[in-house]
LUMRO-685438 format. One record per residue: x, y, z of N, C-alpha, C in turn. Coordinates in pm, whole numbers, plus 50000, padded with zeros to 5 digits. Layout:
BEGIN
XYZXYZXYZ...
! end
This chain:
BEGIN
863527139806997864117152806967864867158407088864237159407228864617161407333866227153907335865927143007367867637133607316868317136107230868417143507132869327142607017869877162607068868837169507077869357179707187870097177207278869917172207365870997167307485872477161507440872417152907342873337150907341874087159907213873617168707170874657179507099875337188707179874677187407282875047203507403875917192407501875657179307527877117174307561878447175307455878047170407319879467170907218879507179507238879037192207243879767208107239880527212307350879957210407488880647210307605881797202307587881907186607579882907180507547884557189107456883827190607374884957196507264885427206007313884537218307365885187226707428886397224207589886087213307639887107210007735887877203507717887857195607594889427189707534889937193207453889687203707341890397205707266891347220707330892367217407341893127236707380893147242007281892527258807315892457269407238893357277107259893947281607150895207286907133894427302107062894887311807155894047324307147894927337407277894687349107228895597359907347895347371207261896177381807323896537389907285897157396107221897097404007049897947408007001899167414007043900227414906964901607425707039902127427606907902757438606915903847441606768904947440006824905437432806870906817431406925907997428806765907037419106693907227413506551906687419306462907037429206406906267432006243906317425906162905487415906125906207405706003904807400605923905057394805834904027391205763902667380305847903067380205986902467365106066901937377506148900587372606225900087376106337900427370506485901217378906578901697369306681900537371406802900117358406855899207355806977900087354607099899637357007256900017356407306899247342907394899827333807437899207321307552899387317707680900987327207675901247324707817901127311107920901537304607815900847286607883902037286308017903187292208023904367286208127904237298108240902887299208332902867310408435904147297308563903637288008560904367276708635905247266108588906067266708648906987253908579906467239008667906827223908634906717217608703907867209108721908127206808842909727202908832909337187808860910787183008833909937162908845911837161408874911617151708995913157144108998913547133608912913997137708774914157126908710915837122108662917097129508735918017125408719918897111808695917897100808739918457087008735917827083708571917047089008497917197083908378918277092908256919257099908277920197106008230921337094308214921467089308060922647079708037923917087907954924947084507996925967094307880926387080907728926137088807653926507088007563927697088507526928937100307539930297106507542930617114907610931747112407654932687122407752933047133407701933527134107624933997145907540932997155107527933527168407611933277177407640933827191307629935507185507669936177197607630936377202507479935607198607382935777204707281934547213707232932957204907274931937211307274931357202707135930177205607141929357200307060927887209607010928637217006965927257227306921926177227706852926347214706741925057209006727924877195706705923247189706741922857177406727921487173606668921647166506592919797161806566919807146106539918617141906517918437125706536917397122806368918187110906357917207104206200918067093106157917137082606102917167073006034918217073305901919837071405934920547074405842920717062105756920817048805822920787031805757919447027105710918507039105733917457030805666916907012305747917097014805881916847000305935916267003606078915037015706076914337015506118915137021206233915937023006296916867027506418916997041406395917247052506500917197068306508918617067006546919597070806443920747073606494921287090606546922217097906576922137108306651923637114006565922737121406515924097130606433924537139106534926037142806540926347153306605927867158506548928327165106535929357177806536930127182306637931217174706643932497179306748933287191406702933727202706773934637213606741935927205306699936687196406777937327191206712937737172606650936467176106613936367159806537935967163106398934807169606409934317168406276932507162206272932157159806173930427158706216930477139606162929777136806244929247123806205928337112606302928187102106285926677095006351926947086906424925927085106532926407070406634925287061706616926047050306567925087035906534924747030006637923557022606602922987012706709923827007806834925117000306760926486991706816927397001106867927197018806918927747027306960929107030206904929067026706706929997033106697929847047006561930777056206557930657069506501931317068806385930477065806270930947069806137930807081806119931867086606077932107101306017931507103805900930797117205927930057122905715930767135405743931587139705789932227150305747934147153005814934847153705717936237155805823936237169905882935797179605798936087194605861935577203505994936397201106091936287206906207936387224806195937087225406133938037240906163937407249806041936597257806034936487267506116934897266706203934337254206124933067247006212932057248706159930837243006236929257241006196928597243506327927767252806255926427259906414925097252106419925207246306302923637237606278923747226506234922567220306249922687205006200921097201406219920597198706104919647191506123918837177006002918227170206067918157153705981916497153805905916127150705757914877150505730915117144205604914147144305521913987140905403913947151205290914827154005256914607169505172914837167805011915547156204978914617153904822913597145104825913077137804939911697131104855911577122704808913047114804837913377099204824913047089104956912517090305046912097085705132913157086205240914767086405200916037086305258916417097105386916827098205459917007109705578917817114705519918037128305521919597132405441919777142605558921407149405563921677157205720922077173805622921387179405687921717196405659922317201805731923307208605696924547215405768924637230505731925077239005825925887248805798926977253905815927947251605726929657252105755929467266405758930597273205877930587287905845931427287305752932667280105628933237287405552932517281805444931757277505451930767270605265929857278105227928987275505332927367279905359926257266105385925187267805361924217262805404923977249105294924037236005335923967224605240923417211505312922987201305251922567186405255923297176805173923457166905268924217156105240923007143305207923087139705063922287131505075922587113805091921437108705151921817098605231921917088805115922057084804982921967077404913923097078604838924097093204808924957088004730925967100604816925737097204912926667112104994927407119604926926527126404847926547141804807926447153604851927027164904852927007179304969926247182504822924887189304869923977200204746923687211804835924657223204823924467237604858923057241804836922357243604956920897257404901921167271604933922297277204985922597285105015924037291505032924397301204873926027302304936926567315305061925877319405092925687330305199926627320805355927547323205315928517317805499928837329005591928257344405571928657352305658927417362105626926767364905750927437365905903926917349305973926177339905885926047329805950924727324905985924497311706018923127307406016922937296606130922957306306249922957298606384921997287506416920807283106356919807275806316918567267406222918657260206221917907252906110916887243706158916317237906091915467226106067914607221205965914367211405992913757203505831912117198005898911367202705807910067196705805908927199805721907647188405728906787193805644905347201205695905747216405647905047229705750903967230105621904127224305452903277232305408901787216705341902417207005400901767192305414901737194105196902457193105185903077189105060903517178305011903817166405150904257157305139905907154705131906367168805140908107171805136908397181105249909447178105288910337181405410910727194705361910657206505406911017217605373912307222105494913157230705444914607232605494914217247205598913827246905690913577261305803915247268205840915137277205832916687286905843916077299605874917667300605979917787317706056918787325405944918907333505929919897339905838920687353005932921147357805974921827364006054921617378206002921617381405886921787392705807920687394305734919627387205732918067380805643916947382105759917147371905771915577368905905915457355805863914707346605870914177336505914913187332905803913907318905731913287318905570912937301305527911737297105448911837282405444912187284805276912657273005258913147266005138912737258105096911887256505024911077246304922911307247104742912477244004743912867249704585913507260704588912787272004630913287283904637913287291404793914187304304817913827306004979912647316804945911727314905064910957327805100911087329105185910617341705286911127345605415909807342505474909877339805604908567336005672908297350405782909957358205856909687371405880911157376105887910777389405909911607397505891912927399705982912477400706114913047407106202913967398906279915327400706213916767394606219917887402706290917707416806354918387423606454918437416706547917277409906636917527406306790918187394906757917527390306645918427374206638917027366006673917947349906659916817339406685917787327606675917867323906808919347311206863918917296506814917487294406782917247281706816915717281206701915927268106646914647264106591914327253106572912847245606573912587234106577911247225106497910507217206444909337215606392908987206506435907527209706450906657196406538905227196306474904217193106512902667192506492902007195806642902207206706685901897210706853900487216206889899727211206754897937215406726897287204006673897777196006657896977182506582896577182106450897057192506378896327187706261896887188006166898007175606153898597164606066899637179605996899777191306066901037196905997902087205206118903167201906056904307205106108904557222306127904717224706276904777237506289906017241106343906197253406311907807260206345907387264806480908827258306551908707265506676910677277006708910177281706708911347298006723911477304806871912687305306877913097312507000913537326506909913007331806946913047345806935913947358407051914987367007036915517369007101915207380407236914197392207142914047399607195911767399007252912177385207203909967381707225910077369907336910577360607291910517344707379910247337207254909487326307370909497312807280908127309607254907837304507083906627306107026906377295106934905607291606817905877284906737904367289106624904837288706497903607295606438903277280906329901747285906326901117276206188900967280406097902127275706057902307279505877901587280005778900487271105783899027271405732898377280805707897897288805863897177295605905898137316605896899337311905936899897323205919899947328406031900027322106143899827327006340900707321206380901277331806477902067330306560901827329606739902087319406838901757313906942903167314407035902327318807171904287321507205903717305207303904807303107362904857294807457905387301007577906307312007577906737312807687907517325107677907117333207756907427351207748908877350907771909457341607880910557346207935912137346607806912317362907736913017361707663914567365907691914617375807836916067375507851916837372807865917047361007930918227351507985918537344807853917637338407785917867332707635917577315707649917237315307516916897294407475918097291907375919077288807400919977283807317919647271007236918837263807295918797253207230916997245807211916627240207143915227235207157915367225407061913917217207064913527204107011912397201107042911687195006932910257185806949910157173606913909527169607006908547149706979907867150207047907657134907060906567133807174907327125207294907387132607396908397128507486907677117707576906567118507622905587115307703904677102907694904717102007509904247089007438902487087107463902437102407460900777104907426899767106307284900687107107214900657108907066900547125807057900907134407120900877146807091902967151707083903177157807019904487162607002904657174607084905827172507153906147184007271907417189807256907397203607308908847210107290909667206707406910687204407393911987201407460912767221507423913167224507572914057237707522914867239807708915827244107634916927248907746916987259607800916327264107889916367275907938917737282808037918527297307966919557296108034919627299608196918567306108188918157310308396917477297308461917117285708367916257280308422916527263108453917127256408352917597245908277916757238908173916857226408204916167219108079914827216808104913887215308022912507205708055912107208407923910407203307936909757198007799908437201707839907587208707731906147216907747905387205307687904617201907771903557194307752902397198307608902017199607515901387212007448900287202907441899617195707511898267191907552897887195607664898947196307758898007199607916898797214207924899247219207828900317233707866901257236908016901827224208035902517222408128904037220608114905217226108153906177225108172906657215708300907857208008253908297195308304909527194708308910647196908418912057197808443912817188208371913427181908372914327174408351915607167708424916297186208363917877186008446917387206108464918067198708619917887214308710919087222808701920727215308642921477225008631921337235908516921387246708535921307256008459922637261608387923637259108482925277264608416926357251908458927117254108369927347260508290926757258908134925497253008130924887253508052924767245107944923587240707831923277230607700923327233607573924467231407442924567237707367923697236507250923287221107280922437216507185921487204007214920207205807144919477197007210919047187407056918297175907075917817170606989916627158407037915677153807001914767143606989914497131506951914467118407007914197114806916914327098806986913497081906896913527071106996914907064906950915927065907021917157064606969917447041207031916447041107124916067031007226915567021107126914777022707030913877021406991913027011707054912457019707186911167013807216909617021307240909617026707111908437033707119908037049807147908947051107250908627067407281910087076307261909557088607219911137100607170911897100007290913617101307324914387105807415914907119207384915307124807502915797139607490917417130007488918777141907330919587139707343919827155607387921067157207485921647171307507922537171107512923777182107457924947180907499925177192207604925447186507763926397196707858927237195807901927627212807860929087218607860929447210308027931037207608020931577202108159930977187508175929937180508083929187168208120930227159007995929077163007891929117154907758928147154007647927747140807602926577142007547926077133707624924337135507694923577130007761922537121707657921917113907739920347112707637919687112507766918387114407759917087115707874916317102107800916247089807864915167079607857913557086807904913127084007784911447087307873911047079207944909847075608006909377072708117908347065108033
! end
């Protein structure tokens, strides 16, 4: 009996020092249907010299590239890297580094872009938001544009695709400019309200372990957070909201099996939050003239996610993990 005591008050000790508790202080900064926590995990950044694994991808720069995301468009097991030129037009870079086009229309442009499975055919399909259409998916099987949204003004600076409600389907995450911040599963519901300050950037990961996909949101006038959709909580990651996150992304950068945020800080530059050891990790130290868009993903395919970024005056980069 003595033994079987002992070793419950080790499992309990145990659990309590590996599992992170995600717990703080209320704030109403957000009135919204979610409870927001505060964690404060980024009191320190950690900087790491890792500039020699930065490969370019493309030169082209002077036109800009405002958005990018990464997914399996051939179905052959390879992460190809969608992206959106101001003046090209949107389309993918294959294995053999070359760029088939899925869209000709450059002019008057696209603020978002993101890659998932959103009918449920197993297929990646790419979601876009043209500012003169509105909000749509291209599906990867018979490249079809299917509108979920005809709303093109004032605009929908962010998106993403994932599965937040473990349904087994990829649900469509959107900022609405004039709305707030709403998922799409058939129909939209709003997840919250508060669409004055804005919200530049959004992303989905599993940043708690338990097999569901959570929204992570830069928020304009709060910082950077990410809530469990499950549960209905909201978790910041990182207070610092004035300078602004233009851009963010999750995987697992590190190849720990935990999924981590990738985000661009504009006072700060690039790095990636550890969300097992709550540690922040540099990248690229330039801060200006700044990253318009970020994305995730093993584009290598050898096993672990790369950071893709596009910077302004650079190009498009990718970050090899380590």
């Amino acid at each position: 009996m003595k033994f079987l005591k002992a070793l419950l008050l080790f499992l309990f000790i145990f659990f309590l020092i590996t599992i992170p508790v995600y717990s703080g202080t209320s704030i109403t900064s957000l009135q919204a249907k979610s409870t927001i926590q505060d964690t404060y995990y980024s009191k320190s950044f950690v900087i790491m010299s890792t500039y020699d694994r930065w490969n370019v991808i493309h030169k082209n720069w002077e036109a800009g590239v405002p958005a990018v995301s990464v997914g399996d468009l051939n179905n052959n097991w390879q992460q190809n890297i969608v992206a959106y030129y101001n003046n090209w037009g949107l389309g993918y870079r294959t294995s053999n580094n070359q760029w088939p086009k899925l869209h000709n229309a450059y002019s008057p442009g696209v603020t978002s872009v993101a890659v998932g499975d959103i009918n449920g055919d197993s297929d990646q399909d790419v979601l876009v938001y043209f500012n003169n259409w509105g909000l749509g998916w291209r599906s990867a099987t018979n490249d079809q544009w299917t509108k979920v949204h005809d709303n093109y003004l004032p605009g929908v600076p962010a998106v993403s695709v994932g599965d937040v409600n473990s349904d087994w389907k990829e649900e469509i995450i959107a900022y609405f400019n004039n709305w707030g911040l709403g998922i799409y599963d058939e129909k939209w519901a709003k997840i919250h309200d508060d669409w004055k300050q804005g919200v530049t950037s959004i992303a989905t990961g599993d940043l708690n372990d338990d097999w569901n996909q959570d929204i992570i949101v830069y928020f304009n006038g709060w910082g950077l957070g990410w809530l469990d959709y499950k549960t209905n909580k909201w978790y910041k990651i990182h207070n610092n909201w004035e300078a602004g996150v233009p851009a963010v992304a999750s995987g697992d950068i590190n190849g720990d099996g935990h999924d981590d945020v990738v985000a661009y800080f504009v006072d700060w530059g690039l790095g990636w939050w550890n969300s097992y050891n709550n540690k922040w990790i540099k990248v690229y130290n330039n801060w200006t003239p700044g990253v318009s868009s970020i994305a995730v993903g093993d584009i290598d395919s050898d096993g672990k996610d790369d950071i893709i970024a596009y910077f302004v005056h650079k190009g498009l980069l990718w970050y090899k993990s380590p």
